[in-house]
LOBA-559259 format. One record per residue: x, y, z of N, C-alpha, C in turn. Coordinates in steps of 0.2 Angstrom, whole numbers, plus 5000, padded with zeros to 4 digits. Last residue first. Layout:
! residues N
XYZXYZXYZ ...
This chain:
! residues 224
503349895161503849885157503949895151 502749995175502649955168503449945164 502950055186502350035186502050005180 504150075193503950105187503350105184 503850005205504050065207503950095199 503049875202502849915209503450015208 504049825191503149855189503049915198 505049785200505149845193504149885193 504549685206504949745210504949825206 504149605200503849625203503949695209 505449545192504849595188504349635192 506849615204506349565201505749605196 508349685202507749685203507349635199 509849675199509349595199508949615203 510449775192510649775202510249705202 510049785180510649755184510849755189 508849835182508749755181509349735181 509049965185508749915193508849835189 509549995175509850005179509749945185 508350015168508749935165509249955171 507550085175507350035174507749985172 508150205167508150195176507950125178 507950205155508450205159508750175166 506450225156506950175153507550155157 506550355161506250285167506450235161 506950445152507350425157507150365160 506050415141506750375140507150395147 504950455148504950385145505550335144 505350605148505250545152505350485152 505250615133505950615137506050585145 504150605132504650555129505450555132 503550735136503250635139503850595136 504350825129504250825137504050755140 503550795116504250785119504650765126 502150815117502450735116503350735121 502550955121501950935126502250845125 503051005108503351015116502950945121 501950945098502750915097502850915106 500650975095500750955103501550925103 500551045082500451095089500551055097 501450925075501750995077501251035083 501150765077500850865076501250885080 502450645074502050685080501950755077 502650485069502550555065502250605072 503950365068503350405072503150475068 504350235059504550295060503950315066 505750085067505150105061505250205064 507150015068506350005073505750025069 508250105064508050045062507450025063 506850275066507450225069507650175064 506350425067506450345065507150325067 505150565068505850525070505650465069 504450715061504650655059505050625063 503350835067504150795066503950745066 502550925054502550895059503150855062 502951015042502951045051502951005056 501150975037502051025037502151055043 500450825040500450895040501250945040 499850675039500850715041500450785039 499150525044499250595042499550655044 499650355041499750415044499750485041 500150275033499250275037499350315042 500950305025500950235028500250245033 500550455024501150395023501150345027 499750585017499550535019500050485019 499650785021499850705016499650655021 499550945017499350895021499250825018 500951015010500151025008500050955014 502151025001501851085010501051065010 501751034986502051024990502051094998 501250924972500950974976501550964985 501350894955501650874961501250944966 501350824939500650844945501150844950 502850884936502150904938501750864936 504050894927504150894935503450894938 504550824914503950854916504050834924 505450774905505550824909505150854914 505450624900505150674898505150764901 506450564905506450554900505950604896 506650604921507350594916506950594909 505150574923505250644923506050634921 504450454923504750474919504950564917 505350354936504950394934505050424927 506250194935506350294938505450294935 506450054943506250094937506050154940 507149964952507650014947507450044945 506749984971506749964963507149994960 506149944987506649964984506849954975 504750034995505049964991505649984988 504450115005504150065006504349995003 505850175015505350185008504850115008 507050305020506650265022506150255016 508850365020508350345016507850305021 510050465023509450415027508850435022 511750475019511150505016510550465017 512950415014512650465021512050475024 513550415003513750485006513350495011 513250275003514050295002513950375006 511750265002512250235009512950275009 511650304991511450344994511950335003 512150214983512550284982512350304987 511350104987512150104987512350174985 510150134982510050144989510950134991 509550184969510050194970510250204977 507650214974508350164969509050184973 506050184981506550214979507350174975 504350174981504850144979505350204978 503150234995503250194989503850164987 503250345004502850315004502650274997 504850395010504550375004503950335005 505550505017505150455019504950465011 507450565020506850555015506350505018 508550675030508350605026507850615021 508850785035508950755038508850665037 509850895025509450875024509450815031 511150965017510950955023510350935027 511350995004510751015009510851035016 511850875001512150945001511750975004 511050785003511350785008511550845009 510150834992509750835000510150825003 511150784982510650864981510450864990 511350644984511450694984511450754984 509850604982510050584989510650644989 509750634969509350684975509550654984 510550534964510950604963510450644967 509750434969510450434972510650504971 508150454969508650404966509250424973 506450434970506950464973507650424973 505550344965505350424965505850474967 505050214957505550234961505450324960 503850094955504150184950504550194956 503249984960503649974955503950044953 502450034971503050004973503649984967 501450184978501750134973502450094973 501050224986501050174991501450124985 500950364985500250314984500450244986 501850444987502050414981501250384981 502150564999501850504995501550494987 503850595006503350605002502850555002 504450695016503850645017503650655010 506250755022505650765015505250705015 506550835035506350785032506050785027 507850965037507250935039507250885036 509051005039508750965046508150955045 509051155032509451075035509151075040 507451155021507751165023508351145028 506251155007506851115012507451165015 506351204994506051235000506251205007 506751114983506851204983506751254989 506551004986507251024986507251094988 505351004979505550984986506351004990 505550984966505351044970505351044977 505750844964506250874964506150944969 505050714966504950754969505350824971 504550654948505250644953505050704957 503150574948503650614945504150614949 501750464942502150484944502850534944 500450454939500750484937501450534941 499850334948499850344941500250394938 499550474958499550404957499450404950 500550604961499950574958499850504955 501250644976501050644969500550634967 501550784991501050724987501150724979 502550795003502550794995501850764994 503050925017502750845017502750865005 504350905028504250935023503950895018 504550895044504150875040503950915033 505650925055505050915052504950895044 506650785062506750835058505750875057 507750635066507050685069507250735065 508250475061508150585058507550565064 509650355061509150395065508950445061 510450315046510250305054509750345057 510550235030510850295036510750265043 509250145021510150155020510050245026 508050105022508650095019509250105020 506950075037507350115033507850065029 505150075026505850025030506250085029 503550035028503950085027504750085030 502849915035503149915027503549975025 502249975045502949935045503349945039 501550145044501550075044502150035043 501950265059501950225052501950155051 501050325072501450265070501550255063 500250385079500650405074501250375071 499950315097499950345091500150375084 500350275107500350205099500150265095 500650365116500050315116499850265111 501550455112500950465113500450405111 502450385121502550455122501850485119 502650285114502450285118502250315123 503250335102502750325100502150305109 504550395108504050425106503250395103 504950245109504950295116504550345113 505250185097504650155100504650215109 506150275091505150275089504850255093 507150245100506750315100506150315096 508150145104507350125102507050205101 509050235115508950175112508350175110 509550385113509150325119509150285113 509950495105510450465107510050415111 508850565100509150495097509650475100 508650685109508250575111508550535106 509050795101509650745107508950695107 508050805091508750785090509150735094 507150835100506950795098507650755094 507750975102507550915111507350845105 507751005092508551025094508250965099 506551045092506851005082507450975087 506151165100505851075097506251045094 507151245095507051225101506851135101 506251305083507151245082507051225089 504651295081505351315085505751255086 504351295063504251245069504751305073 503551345048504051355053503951315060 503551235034502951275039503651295046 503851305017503851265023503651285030 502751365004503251365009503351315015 502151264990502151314997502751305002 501751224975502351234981502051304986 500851134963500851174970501251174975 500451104949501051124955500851154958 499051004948499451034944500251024948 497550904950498250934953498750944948 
């Protein structure tokens, strides 16, 4: 693995814009993930640090284990509103994504970052805004500051994060709760079930303030 930059995969904004507004409901991973049936789930250990909610697509990274770099290229293709996935291999002592790319990406306009490994400078990042998610939090950079070398990096390329398989393009939403990753060829199809999910939510804490019983709620919603 050398450089490899590819373009970011087109999505319809449409999609991006209905997955935007569900962050207003509460818990929106856990509504999209049950939207598809526990699927696509990231794993725990990918936390967020520092912002609030993103739904964006996927603008996926892979390194190279061992030879880690900073995944500045990423930058160059990204576009606002999306999310940059990278994986790092799960590494937890190399930090891959500091503060001044937190800056770069806000500028951006960017919707955050998924780290499948270690990030730094989570205090600057928090100051201007900027949602971070990662698996570990550290001091030690990469050696792309001291050596310059931007590469082995490949980008828009089909990745692997927290035990899930991101394809470019796919969207990303997360919460404080964790993240979901849904394919893009069924984003509409999840969406349309989530947004369900999150009405009968709804509907559902309404009746539990009028003091419906458990029995009452399951018979008409038919789950909790």
């Amino acid at each position: 693995m050398k450089r490899t930059i590819n373009r970011r995969a087109e999505i319809d904004p449409a999609i991006v814009s209905g997955f935007q507004n569900l962050l207003a409901v509460y818990s929106v991973s856990c509504v999209v993930a049950d939207a598809m049936e526990r699927a696509g789930v990231v794993h725990t250990a990918i936390r967020l640090r520092c912002g609030g909610k993103i739904a964006g697509p996927a603008v996926t990274v892979r390194l190279s284990p061992g030879d880690l770099v900073d995944p500045l290229a990423a930058l160059t293709v990204a576009a606002p509103g999306d999310v940059i996935v990278v994986d790092a291999a799960g590494e937890t002592e190399t930090s891959v994504w500091g503060g001044l790319m937190a800056g770069l990406g806000h500028r951006r306009r960017l919707a955050g970052a998924v780290v499948d490994g270690a990030v730094r400078d989570v205090d600057e990042a928090r100051d201007i805004g900027f949602t971070l998610f990662s698996r570990a939090v550290g001091p030690r950079a990469t050696h792309t500051a001291f050596s310059g070398r931007q590469e082995p990096i490949e980008v828009n390329v089909p990745i692997h994060c927290g035990g899930v398989l991101i394809h470019p393009g796919d969207v990303v939403v997360g919460d404080e709760i964790g993240l979901v990753v849904v394919p893009h060829p069924h984003a509409q199809e999840i969406l349309a079930r989530a947004q369900e999910q999150a009405d009968r939510e709804e509907a559902t804490r309404r009746r539990i303030q009028e003091g419906r019983s458990v029995e009452e709620l399951l018979e008409e919603f038919g789950r909790l």
